[in-house]
C-alpha positions in Angstrom: -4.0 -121.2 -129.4 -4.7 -122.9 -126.6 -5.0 -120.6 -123.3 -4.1 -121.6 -119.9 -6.0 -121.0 -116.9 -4.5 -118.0 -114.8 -6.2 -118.6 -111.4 -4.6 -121.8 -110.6 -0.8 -120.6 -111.6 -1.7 -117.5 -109.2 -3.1 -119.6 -106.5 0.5 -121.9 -106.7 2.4 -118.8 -106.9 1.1 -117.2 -103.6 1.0 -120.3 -101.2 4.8 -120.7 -102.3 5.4 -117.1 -101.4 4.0 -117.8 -98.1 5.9 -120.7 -97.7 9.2 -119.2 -98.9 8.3 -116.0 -95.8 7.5 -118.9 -93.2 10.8 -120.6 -93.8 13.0 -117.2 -93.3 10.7 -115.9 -90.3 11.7 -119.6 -88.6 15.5 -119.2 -89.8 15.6 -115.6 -88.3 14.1 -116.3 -85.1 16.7 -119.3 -84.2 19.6 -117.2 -85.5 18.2 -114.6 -83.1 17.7 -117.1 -80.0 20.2 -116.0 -77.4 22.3 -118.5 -76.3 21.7 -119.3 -72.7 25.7 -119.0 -71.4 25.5 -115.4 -73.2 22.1 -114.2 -71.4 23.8 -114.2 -67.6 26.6 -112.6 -69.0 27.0 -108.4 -70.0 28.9 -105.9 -69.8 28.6 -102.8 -66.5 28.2 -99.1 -67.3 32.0 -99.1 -66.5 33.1 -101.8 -68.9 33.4 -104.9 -66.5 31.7 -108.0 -67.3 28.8 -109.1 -65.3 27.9 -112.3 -65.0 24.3 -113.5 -63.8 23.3 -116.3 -61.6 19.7 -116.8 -60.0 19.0 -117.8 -56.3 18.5 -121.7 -57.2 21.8 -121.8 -59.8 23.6 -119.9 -56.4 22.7 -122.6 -54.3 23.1 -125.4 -56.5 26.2 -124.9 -56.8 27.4 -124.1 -53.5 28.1 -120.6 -53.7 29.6 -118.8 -50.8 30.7 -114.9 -50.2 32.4 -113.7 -47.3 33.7 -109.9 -46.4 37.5 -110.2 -46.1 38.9 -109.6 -42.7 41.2 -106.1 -42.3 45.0 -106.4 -41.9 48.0 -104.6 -41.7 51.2 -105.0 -43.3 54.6 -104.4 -42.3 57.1 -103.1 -45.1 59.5 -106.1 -46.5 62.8 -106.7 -49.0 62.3 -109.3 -50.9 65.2 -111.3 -51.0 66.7 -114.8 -52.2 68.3 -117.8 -50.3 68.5 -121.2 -49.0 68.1 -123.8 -46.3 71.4 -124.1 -45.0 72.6 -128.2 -44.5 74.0 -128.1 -40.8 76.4 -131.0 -41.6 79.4 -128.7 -42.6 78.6 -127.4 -39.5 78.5 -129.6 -37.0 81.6 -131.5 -38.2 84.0 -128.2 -37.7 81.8 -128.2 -34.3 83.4 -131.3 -33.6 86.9 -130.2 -34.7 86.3 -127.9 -32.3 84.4 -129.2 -29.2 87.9 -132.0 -29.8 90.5 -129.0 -30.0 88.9 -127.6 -26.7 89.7 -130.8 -25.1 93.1 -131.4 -26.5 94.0 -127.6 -25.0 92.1 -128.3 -21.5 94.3 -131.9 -21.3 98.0 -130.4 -22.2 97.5 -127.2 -20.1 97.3 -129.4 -17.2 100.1 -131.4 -18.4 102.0 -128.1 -18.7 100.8 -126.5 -15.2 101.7 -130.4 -13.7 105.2 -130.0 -15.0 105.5 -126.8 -14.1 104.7 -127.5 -10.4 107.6 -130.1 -10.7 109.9 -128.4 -12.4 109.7 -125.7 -9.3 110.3 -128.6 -7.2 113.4 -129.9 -9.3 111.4 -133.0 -10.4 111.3 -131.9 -13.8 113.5 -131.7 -16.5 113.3 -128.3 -18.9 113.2 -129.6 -21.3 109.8 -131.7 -20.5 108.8 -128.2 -19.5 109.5 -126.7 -22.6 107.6 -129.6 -24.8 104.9 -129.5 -22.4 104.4 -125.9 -23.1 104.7 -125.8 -26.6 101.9 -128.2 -27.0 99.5 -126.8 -24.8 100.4 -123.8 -27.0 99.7 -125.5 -29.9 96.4 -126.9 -28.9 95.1 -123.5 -28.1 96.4 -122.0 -31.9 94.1 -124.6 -33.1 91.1 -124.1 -31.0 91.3 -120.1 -31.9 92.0 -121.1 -35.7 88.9 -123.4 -35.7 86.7 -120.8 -34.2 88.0 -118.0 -36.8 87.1 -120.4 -39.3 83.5 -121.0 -37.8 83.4 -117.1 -37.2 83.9 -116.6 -40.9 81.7 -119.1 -41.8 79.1 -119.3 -40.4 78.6 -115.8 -38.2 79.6 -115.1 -34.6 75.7 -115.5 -33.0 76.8 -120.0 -33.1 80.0 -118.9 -30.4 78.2 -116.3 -28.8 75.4 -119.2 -27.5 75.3 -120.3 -24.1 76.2 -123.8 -25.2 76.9 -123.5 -29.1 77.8 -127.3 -29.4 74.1 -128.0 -27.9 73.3 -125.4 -30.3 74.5 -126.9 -33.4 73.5 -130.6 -32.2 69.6 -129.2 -32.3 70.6 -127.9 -36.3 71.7 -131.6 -36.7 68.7 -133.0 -35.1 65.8 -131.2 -36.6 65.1 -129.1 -34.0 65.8 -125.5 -35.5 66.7 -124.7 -38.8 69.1 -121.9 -40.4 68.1 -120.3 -43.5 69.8 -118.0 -45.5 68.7 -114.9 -47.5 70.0 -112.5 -49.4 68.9 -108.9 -50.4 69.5 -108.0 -54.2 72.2 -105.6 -55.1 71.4 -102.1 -53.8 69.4 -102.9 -51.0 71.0 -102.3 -47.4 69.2 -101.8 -44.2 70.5 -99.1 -41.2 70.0 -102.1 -38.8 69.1 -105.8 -38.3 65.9 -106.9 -39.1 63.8 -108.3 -36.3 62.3 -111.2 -38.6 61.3 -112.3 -41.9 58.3 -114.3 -43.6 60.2 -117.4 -45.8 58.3 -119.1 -48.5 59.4 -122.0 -49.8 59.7 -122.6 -53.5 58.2 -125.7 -53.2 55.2 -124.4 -51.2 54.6 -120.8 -52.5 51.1 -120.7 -51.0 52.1 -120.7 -47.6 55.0 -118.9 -45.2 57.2 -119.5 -42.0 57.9 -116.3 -39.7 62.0 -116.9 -38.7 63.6 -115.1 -36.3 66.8 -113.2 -37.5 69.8 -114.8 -36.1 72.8 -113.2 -37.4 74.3 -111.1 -40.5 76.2 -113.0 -42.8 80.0 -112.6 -42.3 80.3 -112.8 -46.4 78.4 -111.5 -49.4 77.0 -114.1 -52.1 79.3 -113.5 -54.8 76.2 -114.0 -57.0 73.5 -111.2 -55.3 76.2 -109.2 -54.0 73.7 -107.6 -51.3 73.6 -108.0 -47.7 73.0 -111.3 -46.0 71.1 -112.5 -43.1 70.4 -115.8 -41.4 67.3 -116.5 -39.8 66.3 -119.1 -37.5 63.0 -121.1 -37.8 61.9 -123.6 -34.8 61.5 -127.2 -35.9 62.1 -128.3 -39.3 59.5 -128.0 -42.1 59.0 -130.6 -44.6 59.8 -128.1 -47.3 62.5 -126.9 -45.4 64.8 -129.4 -46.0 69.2 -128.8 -46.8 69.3 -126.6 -49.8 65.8 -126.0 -50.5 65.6 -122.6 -52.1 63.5 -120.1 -50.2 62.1 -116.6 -51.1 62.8 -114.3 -48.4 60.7 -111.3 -46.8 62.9 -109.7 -44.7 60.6 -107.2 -42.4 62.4 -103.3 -42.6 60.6 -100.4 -40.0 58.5 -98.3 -41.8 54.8 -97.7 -42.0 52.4 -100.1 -42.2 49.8 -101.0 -45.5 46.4 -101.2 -45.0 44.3 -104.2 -47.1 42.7 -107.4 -46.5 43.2 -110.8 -46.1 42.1 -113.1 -49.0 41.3 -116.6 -48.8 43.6 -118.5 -50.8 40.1 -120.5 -52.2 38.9 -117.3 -53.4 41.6 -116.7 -56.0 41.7 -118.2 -59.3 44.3 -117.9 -62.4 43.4 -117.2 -66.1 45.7 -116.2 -68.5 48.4 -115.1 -66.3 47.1 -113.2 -63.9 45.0 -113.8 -60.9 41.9 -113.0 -60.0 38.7 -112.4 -57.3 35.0 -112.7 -58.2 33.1 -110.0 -56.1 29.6 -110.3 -55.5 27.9 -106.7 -56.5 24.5 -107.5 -56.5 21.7 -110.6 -55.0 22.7 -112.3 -58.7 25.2 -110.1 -59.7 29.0 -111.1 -59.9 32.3 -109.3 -61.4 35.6 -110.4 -61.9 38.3 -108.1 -60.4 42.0 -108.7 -60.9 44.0 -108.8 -57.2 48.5 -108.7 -56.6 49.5 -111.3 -55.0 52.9 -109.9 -53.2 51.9 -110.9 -50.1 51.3 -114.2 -49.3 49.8 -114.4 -45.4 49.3 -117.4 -43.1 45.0 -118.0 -44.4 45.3 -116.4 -47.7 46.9 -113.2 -49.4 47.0 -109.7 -48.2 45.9 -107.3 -50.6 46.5 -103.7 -50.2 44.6 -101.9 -53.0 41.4 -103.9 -55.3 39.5 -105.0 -52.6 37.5 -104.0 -49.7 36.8 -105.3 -46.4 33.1 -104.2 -47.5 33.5 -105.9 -51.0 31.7 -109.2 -50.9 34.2 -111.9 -52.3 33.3 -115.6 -54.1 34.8 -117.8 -51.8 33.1 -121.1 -52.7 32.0 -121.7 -56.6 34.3 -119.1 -57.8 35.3 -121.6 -61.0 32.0 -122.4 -61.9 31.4 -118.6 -62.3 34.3 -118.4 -63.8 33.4 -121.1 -66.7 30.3 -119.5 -66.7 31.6 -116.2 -68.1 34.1 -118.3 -70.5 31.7 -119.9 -72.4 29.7 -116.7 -73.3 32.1 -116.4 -76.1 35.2 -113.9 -75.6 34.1 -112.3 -72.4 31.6 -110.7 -75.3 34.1 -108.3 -76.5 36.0 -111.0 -79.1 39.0 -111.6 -76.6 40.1 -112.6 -73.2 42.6 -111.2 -71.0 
């Protein structure tokens, strides 16, 4: 039998071994090669998710944190309404600025034929018509001003010059909004003024002085009404726009900040500040937005005015923590 030389099999055995080990050791070390979105991103002692940026990423990007300035906030209703279109308006104003003339013309006419009729240069019977139409005119000027009255709130009659009044409605100059409290909601007295947000611009609000209470409910709400007068006309103010309504109400005042409106972002539904907790250190922090203000959003409780917020860049960290892969937990808010 022919025997076959065992050094050379062992030899080809071995370097295939260390082949084979070579192979797996380079396999294991890319599988275990971080991915570089993942290493500036981990989790705090308290569960939040950090995520990491150096001195040149900061500045490369543009990155910019600001304390947010202390505020106060009055109490507010939140209520519903809408722009009211001053047409209507100023054609019973008409009606009635016409009926006031009418009146003035055939009261003289009646005190004219009265004069006469004292001096036998009147019939009485041309006394009698003269009076019933002066009558008459006066009936309609009262009926027309009931009818404003009722529609439209006695603050119009009670101006110094209420046709001026309504003529500044028609022309731009003020506007008369609307709003309604929700069922259940009454106040003891007037309000002094309100915040109005149009639907069309949500991000930004108009302070109206309160004008009158509404001399009807909305069969709709079925809460108390109140119309508020802005000066000038915003563009998203125009006839009918709906508005959203913060009616002011005495009470104590909230303590917060003011967040810039570039500081927020939305994900998933909610909205959101990044805060910056350390020289490369940033956190996410979920922030109400109930309150919009003239530069921004007050918020009451979340952040301080010592917190440092992301007011420039705030996406970018934003996609940075995204692409770590499920916030490293597996899901996402």
């Amino acid at each position: 039998m022919k025997l076959i030389p065992i050094y050379p099999l062992l030899l080809t055995g071995l370097i295939s071994a260390l082949l084979g080990a070579c192979s797996k050791s380079g396999g294991e070390n890319e599988t275990k090669k971080p991915n570089a979105n993942q290493s500036r991103v981990k989790r705090g002692t308290n569960g939040e998710t950090i995520v990491t940026l150096d001195a040149q990423a900061q500045e490369r990007i543009g990155l910019k944190a600001a304390n947010p300035a202390a505020a106060q906030w009055q109490p507010e209703i939140r209520g519903y309404g809408r722009v009211l279109d001053p047409a209507p308006l100023a054609a019973l104003m008409a009606d009635l600025v016409q009926a006031h003339v009418a009146t003035e013309t055939s009261q003289r006419e009646f005190e004219r034929l009265k004069t006469l009729a004292e001096q036998n240069n009147a019939s009485v019977r041309a006394l009698q018509a003269a009076e019933a139409a002066a009558k008459r005119d006066q009936v309609l000027v009262e009926s027309l001003r009931t009818k404003l009255a009722l529609g439209w709130g006695k603050a119009i009659l009670e101006r110094d010059d209420p046709p001026a009044f309504v003529r500044s409605l028609a022309n731009g100059e003020h506007t008369l909004v609307r709003v309604d409290l929700p069922a259940g909601e009454s106040l003891k007295s007037p309000p002094s003024a309100a915040r109005l947000v149009s639907v069309g611009d949500g991000e930004h609000s108009i302070t109206a002085d309160f004008f009158d209470s509404t001399p009807s409910v909305d069969p709709q709400t079925q809460g108390a009404g109140f119309l508020f007068l802005i000066a000038g006309k915003p563009s998203a103010f125009s006839p009918n726009a709906a508005v959203t309504g913060y009616v002011k109400v005495p009470g104590d005042s909230l303590n917060g900040v003011t967040v810039s409106r570039d500081a927020v972002i939305r994900y998933e539904g909610k909205t959101w500040v990044y805060l910056q907790t350390g020289d490369n250190e940033f956190t996410r922090r979920e922030v109400p937005l109930d309150y919009p203000a003239e530069n921004g959003w007050f918020v009451p409780s979340g952040v301080t005015g010592k917190d440092r917020v992301i007011v420039d860049g705030v996406q970018t960290i934003l996609s940075t923590e995204l692409s770590s892969g499920g916030f490293l937990s597996g899901e996402r808010e």
